[in-house]
C-alpha positions as CSV (number, residue, x, y, z in Angstrom):
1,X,-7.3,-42.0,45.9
2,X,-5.0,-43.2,48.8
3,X,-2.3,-40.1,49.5
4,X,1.6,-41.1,50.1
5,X,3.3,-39.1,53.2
6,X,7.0,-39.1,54.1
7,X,6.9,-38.3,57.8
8,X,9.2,-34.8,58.4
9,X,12.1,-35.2,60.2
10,X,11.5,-34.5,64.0
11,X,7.8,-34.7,64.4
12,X,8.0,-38.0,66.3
13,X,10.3,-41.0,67.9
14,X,9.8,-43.0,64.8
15,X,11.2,-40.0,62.6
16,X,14.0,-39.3,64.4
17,X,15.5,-42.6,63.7
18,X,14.2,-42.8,59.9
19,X,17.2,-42.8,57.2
20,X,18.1,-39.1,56.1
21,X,19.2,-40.0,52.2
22,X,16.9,-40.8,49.2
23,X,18.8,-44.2,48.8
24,X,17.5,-45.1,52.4
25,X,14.1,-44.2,51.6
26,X,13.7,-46.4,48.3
27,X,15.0,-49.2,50.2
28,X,11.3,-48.8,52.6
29,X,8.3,-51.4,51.9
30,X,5.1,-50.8,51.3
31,X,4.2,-51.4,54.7
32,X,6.3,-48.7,56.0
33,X,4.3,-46.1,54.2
34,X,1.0,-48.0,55.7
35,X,1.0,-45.9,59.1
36,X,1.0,-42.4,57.1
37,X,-1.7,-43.4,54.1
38,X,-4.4,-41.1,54.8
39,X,-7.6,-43.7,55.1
40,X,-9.8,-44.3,51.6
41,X,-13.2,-45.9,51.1
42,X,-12.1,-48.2,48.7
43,X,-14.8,-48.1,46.4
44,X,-15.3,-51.2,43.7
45,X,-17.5,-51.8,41.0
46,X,-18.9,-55.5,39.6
47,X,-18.3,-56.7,36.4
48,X,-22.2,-57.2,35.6
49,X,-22.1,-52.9,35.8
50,X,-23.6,-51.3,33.2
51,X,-21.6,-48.5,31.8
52,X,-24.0,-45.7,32.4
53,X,-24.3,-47.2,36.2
54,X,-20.2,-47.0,36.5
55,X,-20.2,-43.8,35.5
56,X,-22.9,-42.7,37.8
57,X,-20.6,-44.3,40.9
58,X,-17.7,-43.1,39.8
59,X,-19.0,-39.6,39.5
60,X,-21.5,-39.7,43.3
61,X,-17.6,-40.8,45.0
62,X,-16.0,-38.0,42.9
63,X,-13.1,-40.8,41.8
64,X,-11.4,-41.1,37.8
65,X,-11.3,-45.1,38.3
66,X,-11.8,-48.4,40.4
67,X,-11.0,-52.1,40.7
68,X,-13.7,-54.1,38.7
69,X,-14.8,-57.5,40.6
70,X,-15.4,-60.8,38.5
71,X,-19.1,-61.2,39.7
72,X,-18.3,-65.1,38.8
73,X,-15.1,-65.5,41.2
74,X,-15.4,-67.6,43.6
75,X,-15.3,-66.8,47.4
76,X,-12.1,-68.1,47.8
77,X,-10.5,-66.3,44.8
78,X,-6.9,-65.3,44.9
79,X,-6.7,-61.4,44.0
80,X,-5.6,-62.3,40.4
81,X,-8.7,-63.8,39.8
82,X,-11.0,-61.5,42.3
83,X,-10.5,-58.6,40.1
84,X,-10.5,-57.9,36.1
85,X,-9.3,-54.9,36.0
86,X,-9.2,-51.1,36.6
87,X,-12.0,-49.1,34.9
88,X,-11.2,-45.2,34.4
89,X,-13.7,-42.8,33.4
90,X,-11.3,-42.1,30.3
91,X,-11.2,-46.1,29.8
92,X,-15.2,-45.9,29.0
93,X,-15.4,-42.6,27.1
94,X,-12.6,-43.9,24.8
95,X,-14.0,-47.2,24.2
96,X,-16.9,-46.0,23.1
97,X,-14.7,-43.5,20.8
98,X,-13.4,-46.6,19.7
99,X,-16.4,-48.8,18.6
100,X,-17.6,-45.1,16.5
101,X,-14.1,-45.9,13.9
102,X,-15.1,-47.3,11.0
103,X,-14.0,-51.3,10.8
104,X,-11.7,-52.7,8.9
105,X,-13.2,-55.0,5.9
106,X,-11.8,-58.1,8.0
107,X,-12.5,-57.5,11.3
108,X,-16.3,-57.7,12.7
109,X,-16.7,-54.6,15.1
110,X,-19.5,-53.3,17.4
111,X,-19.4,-50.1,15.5
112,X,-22.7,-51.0,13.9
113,X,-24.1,-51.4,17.0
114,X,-23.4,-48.2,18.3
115,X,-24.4,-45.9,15.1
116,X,-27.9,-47.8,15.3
117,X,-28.1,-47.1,19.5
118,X,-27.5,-43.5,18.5
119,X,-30.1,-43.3,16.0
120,X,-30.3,-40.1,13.9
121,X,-26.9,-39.8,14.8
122,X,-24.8,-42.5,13.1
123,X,-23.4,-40.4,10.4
124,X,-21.1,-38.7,13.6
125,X,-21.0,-42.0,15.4
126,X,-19.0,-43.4,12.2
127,X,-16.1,-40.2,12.0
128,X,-12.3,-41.2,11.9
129,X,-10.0,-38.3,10.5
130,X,-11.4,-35.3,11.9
131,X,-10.4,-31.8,11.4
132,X,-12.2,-27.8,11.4
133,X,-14.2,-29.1,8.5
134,X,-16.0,-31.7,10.2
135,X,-16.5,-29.8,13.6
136,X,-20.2,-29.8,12.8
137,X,-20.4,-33.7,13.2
138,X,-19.5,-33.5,16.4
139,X,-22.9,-31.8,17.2
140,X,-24.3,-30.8,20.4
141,X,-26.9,-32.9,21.6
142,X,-24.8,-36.0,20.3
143,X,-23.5,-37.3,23.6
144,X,-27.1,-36.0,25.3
145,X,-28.5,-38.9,22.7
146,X,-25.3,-41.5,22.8
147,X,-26.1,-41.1,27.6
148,X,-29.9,-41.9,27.0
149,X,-29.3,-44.8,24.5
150,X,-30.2,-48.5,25.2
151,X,-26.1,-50.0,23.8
152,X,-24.3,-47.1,26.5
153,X,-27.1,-48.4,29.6
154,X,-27.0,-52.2,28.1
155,X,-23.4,-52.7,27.8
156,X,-21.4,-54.0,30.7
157,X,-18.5,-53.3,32.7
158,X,-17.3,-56.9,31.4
159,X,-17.8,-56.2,27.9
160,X,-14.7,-53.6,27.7
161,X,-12.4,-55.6,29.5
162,X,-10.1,-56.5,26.5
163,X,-10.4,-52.9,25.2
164,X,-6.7,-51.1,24.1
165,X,-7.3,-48.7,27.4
166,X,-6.8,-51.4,29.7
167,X,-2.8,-52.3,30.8
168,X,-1.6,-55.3,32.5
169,X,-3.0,-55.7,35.8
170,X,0.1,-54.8,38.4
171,X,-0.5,-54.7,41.8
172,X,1.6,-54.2,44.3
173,X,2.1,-56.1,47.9
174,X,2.8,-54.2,51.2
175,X,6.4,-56.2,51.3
176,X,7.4,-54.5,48.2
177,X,9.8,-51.9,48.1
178,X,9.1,-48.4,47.5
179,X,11.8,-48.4,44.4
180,X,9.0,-50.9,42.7
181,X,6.6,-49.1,43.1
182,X,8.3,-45.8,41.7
183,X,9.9,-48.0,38.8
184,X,5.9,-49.6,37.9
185,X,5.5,-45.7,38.0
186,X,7.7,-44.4,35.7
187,X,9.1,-46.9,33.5
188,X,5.8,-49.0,33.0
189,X,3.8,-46.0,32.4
190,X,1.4,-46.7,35.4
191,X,-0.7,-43.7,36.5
192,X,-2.1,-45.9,39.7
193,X,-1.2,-49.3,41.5
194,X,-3.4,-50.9,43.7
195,X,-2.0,-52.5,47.1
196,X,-3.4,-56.0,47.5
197,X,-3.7,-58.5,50.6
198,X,-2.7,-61.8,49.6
199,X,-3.9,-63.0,52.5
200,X,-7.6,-61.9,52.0
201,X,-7.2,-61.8,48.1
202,X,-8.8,-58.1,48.3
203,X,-7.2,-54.4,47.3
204,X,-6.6,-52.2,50.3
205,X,-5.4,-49.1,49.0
206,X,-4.6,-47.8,45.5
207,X,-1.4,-44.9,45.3
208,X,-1.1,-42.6,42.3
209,X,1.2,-40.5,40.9
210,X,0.0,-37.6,42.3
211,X,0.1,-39.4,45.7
212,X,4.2,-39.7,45.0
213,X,4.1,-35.9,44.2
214,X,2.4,-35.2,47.4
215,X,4.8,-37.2,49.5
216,X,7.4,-35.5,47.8
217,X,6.2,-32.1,48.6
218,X,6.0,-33.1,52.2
219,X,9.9,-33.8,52.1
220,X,10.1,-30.0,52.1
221,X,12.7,-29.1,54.6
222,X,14.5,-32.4,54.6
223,X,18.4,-32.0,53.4
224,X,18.4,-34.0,50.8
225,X,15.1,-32.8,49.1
226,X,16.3,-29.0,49.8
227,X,19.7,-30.1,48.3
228,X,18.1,-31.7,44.9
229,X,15.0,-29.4,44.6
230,X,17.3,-26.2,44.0
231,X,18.1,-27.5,40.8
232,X,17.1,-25.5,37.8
233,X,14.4,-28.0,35.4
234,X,17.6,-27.0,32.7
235,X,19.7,-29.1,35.1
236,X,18.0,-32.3,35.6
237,X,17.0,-32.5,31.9
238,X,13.7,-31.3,31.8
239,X,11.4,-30.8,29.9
240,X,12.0,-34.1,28.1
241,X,9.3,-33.1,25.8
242,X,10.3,-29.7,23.4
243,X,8.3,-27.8,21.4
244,X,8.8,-29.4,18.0
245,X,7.0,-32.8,19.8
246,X,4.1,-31.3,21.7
247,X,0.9,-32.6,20.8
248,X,-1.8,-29.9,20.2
249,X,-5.1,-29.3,19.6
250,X,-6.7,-25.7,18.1
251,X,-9.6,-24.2,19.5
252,X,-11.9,-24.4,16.5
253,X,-11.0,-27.9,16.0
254,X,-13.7,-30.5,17.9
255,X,-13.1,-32.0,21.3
256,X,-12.9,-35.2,20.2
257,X,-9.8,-34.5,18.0
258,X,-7.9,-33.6,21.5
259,X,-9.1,-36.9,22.9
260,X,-8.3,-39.6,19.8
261,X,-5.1,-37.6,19.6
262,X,-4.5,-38.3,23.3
263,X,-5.5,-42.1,23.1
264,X,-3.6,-42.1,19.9
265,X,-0.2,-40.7,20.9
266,X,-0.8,-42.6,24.5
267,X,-0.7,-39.3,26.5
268,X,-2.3,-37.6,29.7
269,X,-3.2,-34.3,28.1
270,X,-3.2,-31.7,25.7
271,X,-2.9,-28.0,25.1
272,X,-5.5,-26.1,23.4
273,X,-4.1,-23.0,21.4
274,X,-5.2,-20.6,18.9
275,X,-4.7,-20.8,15.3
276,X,-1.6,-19.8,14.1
277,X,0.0,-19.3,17.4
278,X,1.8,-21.1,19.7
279,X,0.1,-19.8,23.3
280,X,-2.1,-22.4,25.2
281,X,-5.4,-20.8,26.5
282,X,-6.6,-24.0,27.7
283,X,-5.2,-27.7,28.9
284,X,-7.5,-30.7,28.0
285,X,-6.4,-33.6,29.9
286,X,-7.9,-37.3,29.9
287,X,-10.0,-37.0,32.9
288,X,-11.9,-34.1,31.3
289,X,-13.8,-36.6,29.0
290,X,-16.0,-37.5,32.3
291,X,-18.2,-34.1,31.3
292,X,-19.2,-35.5,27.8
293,X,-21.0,-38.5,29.6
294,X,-21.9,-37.0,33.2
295,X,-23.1,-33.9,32.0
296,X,-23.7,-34.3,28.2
297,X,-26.6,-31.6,28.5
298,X,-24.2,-28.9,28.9
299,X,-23.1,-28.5,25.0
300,X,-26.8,-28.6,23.9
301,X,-26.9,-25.1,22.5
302,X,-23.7,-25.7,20.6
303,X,-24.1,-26.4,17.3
304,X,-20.5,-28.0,17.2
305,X,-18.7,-29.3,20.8
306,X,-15.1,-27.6,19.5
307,X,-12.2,-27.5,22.1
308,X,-13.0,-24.3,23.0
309,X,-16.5,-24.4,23.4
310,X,-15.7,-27.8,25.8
311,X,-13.7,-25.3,28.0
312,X,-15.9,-22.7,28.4
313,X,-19.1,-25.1,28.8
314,X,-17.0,-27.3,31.0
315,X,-16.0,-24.2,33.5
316,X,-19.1,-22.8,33.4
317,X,-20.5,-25.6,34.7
318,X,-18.0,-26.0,37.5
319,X,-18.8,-22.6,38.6
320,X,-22.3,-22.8,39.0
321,X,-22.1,-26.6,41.2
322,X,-19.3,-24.9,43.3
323,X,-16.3,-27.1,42.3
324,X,-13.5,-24.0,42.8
325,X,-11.2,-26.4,43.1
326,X,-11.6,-28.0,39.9
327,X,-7.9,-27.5,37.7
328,X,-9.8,-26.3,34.9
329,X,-11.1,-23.1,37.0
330,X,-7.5,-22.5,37.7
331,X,-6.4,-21.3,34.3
332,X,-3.4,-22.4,32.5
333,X,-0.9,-23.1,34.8
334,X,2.7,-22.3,33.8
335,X,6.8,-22.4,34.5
336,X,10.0,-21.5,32.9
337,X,13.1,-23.2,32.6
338,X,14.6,-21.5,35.6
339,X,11.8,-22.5,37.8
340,X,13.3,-24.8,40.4
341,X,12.6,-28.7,40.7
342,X,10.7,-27.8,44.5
343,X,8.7,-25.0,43.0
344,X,7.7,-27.2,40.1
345,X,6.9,-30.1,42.7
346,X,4.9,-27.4,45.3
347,X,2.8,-26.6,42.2
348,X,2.1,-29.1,40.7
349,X,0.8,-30.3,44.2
350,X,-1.3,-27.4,45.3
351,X,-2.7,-27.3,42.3
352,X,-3.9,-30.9,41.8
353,X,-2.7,-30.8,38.3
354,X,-0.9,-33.9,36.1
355,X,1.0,-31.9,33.8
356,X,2.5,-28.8,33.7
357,X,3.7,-26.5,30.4
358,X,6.8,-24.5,30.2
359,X,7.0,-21.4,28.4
360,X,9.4,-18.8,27.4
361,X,9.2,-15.2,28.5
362,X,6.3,-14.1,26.0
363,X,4.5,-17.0,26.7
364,X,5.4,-19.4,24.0
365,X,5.2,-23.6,24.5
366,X,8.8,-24.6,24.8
367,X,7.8,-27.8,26.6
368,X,5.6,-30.2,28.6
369,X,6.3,-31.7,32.5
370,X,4.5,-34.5,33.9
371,X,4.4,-36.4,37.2
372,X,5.9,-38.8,35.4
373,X,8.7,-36.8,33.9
374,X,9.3,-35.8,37.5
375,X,9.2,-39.4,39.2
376,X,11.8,-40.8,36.4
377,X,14.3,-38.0,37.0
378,X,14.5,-39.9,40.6
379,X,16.7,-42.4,38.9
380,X,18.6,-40.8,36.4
381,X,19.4,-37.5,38.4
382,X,18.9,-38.8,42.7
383,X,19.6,-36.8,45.0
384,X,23.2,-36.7,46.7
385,X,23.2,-38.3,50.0
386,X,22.8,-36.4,53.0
C-alpha cells in the first residue's frame, strides 16, 4: 500500500518554504502529498474472480486488499461505477464465517450451500456460540477441505459484494484536503482510502492508516511534532479503551472465537491470554485470518485449531518461508502509560503493527492503542502552533 511522507524541514527548496504548524499542514491537498508517495503497483482484481483466485493474488503481491472492477462497466465508466468495491483478505474469510451461522427461520441463506461444499464437515460448518467445549469442531483439516471445495473455487468476487464487511465506497480526489482524509480516517472508521482520477475514472494510489503513522514518524525533528509527541499517553487521553472493555480471547478457546468476536464487536484485533489471567501472550489481529485459507495445511496435525495452537502454527510457519518481518515473529509488543506519544508513534511504525496494548508494571492489560486512537487525538488534542 501507498506510504504518506511529510518532507523534513531543510532537505530541499520546496521544504524550506512549507508551513511549520500542524494547522498549516491539514490545510495541504491531496496533490501536495503526490510528489513524496513512494510509487505502488496498483494491483486490481475483476469482479468475475473467484474467491480462491483473489486470495491467491492477494497473497503472490503480499497485499490485505484491492479495488474490485465491474467486469460489465463500460469503457467509459465514471470511477463510481468502474469499481464495486474493496475486497480484504479479512472481507472473504469472514464472509464465509458468515454463510457457516445457522439462518434465521425467515431469511433464505447460503449456509446450506456451504455445509454441503464442505462435505463430512457440515456439522462445524453450522457452529454459532462457540466456547472451550466446542474447540473440537473447529478441527484441523477443516479449512484444508473448506480451500479444496467446489462453493470456495466457484463463488465469485461479485457474489460478496453486499456482505456486512464491506463499507461505503469513499474515495478520495487529489484536490481534497489532507483534514478529509484524516477525518474519513478516524471518524468514519476507514482503515484505507483510495485516491481516484476523475478524469480517467481509475484509482491511483490507495493511503492507509499505517501510511499516516509513517508520515507522522517522519515529522520527527520538526517543532511542532517534538512539542506534542512529549506528551505522556495519560495526557492526551489515551488509552481510550480500559481494561474493563477489552475484548479477549483465551488460548484454549478456538480461533474462530477471536475472529467472530472481532467481526462482531467491529474491531482490528485481539489479545490472546491465558486462563484466569490477565497477561497477553499473543495478539490476533484481522489480517491473520489470511493463514486459514492460504496455508490451511498448516493445522493438519491439530486435532482442534485453538488460539494458541493458530499462533504457534502461524509463526512457525513464518519462520521456515523467511518472513522475519512478520508482526507475529515479533512477540507481543507493549507500552505503559508513561510512554511518550513519539515513542508510541516510532513503534508502532518500526514495527508494522495496527495496535498496540498497554500494561502496567507486572504486565497486566490496562488498555488497547490503535492507529486510529492515535489519528483522532489529532483533533481533540493538536499540537500548539509553532
Amino acid at each position: 500500500m501507498a506510504s504518506v511522507q511529510l518532507q523534513r524541514q531543510g532537505s530541499s527548496p520546496r521544504q524550506q518554504d512549507s508551513p511549520r504548524s500542524p494547522e498549516a499542514q491539514l490545510g495541504m491537498k491531496v496533490e501536495d502529498l503526490w510528489d513524496v508517495l513512494e510509487p505502488q503497483l496498483m494491483i486490481e482484481i475483476k469482479s468475475d474472480t473467484s474467491l480462491a483466485e483473489a486470495v491467491e493474488i492477494l497473497a503472490q503481491h503480499r497485499i490485505l486488499s484491492a479495488p474490485v472492477v465491474d467486469v460489465d462497466a463500460p469503457e467509459d465508466a465514471s470511477w463510481i461505477d468502474r469499481y464495486i468495491g474493496i475486497v480484504e483478505f479479512a472481507g472473504i474469510a469472514v464472509w464465509i464465517l458468515h454463510q457457516s451461522e445457522p439462518p434465521s427461520p425467515r431469511s433464505s441463506s447460503p449456509s446450506s450451500a456451504l455445509a454441503a461444499a464442505v462435505n463430512g464437515m457440515s456439522k462445524a460448518a453450522l457452529f454459532k456460540d462457540l466456547g472451550p467445549e466446542s474447540a473440537s469442531m473447529t478441527s484441523g483439516n477443516f479449512f484444508e477441505a473448506l480451500t479444496t471445495s467446489e462453493f470456495y473455487k466457484n463463488t465469485k468476487v461479485r457474489d460478496i459484494a453486499g456482505s456486512f464487511r464491506w463499507a461505503p465506497f469513499l474515495a478520495l480526489q487529489k484536490s481534497n484536503s489532507f483534514l478529509t482524509m484524516l477525518l474519513l480516517l478516524s471518524k468514519y472508521k476507514m482503515k484505507s482510502i483510495p485516491v481516484v482520477d476523475l478524469g480517467e475514472g481509475t484509482i491511483d494510489n490507495i493511503i492507509t492508516q499505517s501510511s499516516v503513522i509513517h508520515m507522522l514518524a517522519e515529522c520527527a525533528g520538526l517543532e511542532w511534532f517534538e512539542s506534542w509527541g512529549k506528551k505522556k499517553l495519560s495526557e492526551i487521553g489515551l488509552p481510550i479503551m480500559s481494561a474493563d472493555h477489552i475484548v479477549k480471547v483465551y488460548g484454549d478457546e478456538p480461533v474462530l472465537q477471536a475472529f467472530k468476536l472481532m467481526r462482531r464487536k467491529k474491531i482490528g484485533g485481539i489479545p490472546v491470554v491465558e486462563k484466569g489471567g490477565n497477561k497477553a501472550v499473543g495478539n490476533i489481529s484481522l489480517r491473520d485470518i489470511q493463514f486459514l485459507l492460504t496455508a490451511p495445511e498448516i493445522y493438519h496435525d491439530y486435532r482442534s485449531i485453538t488460539a494458541k495452537n493458530f499462533l504457534t502454527a502461524v509463526r512457525k510457519y513464518m519462520e521456515e518461508h523467511h518472513h522475519e518481518d512478520s508482526p507475529l515473529l515479533s512477540g507481543m509488543v507493549t507500552c505503559s502509560r508513561n510512554h511518550t506519544i513519539k515513542e508510541l508513534i516510532h513503534l508502532l511504525d518500526s514495527k508494522k503493527i495496527h495496535r498496540i496494548y498497554v500494561v502496567d508494571f507486572n504486565g497486566n492489560l490496562e488498555g488497547v492503542i490503535t492507529l486510529r486512537d492515535i489519528i483522532s487525538r489529532l483533533f481533540l488534542y493538536p499540537p500548539n502552533p509553532c
